[in-house]
N, C-alpha and C positions, 0 to 999 in steps of 0.2 A: 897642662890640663885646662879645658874651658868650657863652662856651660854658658847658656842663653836662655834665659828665662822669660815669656812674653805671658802677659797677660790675656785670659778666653774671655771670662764674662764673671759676674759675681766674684766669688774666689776663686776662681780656679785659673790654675796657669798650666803652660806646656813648656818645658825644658829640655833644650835640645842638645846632643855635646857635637864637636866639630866632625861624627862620622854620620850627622844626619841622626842617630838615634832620638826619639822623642818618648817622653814619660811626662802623662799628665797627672797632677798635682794637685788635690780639692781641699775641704772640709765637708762635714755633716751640712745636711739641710738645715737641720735643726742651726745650725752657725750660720744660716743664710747665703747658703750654696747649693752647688748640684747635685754633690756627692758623686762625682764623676772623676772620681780618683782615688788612690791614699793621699790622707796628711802627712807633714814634712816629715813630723819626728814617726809616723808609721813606717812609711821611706825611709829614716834614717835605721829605723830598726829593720826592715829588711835588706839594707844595704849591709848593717853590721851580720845579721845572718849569711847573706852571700859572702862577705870575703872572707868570715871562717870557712863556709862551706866550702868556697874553692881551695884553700889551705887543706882542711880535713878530709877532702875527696884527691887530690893530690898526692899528699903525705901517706895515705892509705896504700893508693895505687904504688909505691914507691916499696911500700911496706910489702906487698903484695898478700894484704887482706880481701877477703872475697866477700863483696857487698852486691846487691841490687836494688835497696831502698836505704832514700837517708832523706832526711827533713830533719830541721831545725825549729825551734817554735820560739822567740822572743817574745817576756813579757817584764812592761819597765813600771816601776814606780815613780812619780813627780811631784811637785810639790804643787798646792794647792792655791797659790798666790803669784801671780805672772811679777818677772818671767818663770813661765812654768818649764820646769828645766827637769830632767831625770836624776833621781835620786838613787833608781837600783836596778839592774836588766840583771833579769836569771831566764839563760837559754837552756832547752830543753833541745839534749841533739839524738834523735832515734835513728839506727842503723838495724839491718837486718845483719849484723857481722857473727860469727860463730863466737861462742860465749869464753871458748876458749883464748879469742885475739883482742876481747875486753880492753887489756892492758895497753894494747896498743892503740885502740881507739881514742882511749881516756889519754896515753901519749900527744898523739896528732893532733887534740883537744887543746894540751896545754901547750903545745909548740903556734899553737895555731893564737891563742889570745897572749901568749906572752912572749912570740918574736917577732908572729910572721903579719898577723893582720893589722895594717893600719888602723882600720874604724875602730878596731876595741882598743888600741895603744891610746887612742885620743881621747877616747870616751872613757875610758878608765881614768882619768886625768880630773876627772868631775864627778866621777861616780861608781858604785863596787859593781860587778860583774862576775854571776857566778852562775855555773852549769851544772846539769844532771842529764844523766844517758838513762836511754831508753833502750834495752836490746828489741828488735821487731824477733816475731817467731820467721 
C-alpha cells in the first residue's frame, strides 16, 4: 500500500495512491487556507466510517437483510492542547432495515468494529469508540 502526497498552495495538498486516485486535503480559511478539502483527522474519520460501512453493508448483504439507505455520522472528541489527538468517536449508523432485523444490524455493527475493520482496530488503541443505530422509516 502507497500514497503520494504533494503539496497545492497554502495548506492544502493532493494525495494520490498507486491507481491514480486523487483526494485533496485542506484546513479552514480561518487556519490560513482554502478550505478546498477535508482536514486529515475529518479524512480520518470518514475513512473509519467507510471501512465499517463496507463491513456492515457486506455482512448485511450476506445476512440477506433488506436495506436501501445507510449512512453513518462520525463525531470525535480531542484534546485541547496539540498534539491534538481524539479522545472519543461515537458513530451514529442509520439504516432503513425492518425493525424486526435490528439484531442483526447491531450484529454486523459489532463484527464490523471488533474483527473486521482495520481503521477502528487502530484507533481503538488511543481512544473509546462507541455507536448508536438509527432505524430510517
Amino acid at each position: 500500500m502507497k500514497t503520494t502526497t504533494k503539496w497545492v498552495s497554502h495548506l492544502a495538498f493532493n494525495s494520490n495512491d498507486e491507481n491514480n486516485h486523487t483526494v485533496r486535503l485542506d484546513t479552514n480559511a480561518d487556519d490560513g487556507s482554502l478550505n478546498s478539502g477535508m482536514s486529515p483527522k475529518k479524512m480520518l474519520l470518514g475513512a473509519l466510517n467507510t471501512c465499517s460501512g463496507m463491513d456492515v453493508v457486506s455482512i448485511l448483504q450476506k445476512m440477506k437483510v433488506p436495506f436501501s439507505q445507510f449512512e453513518i455520522e462520525a463525531e470525535a472528541e480531542q484534546t485541547t492542547t496539540h498534539p491534538k489527538v481524539f479522545t472519543g468517536i461515537h458513530l451514529t449508523y442509520k439504516a432503513n432495515i425492518p425493525a424486526q432485523e435490528e439484531d442483526k444490524f447491531k450484529k454486523a455493527i459489532e463484527l464490523s468494529l471488533n474483527t473486521y475493520c482495520g481503521i477502528a482496530a487502530m484507533l481503538k488503541k488511543h481512544c473509546n469508540i462507541t455507536y448508536s443505530i438509527i432505524l430510517l422509516p
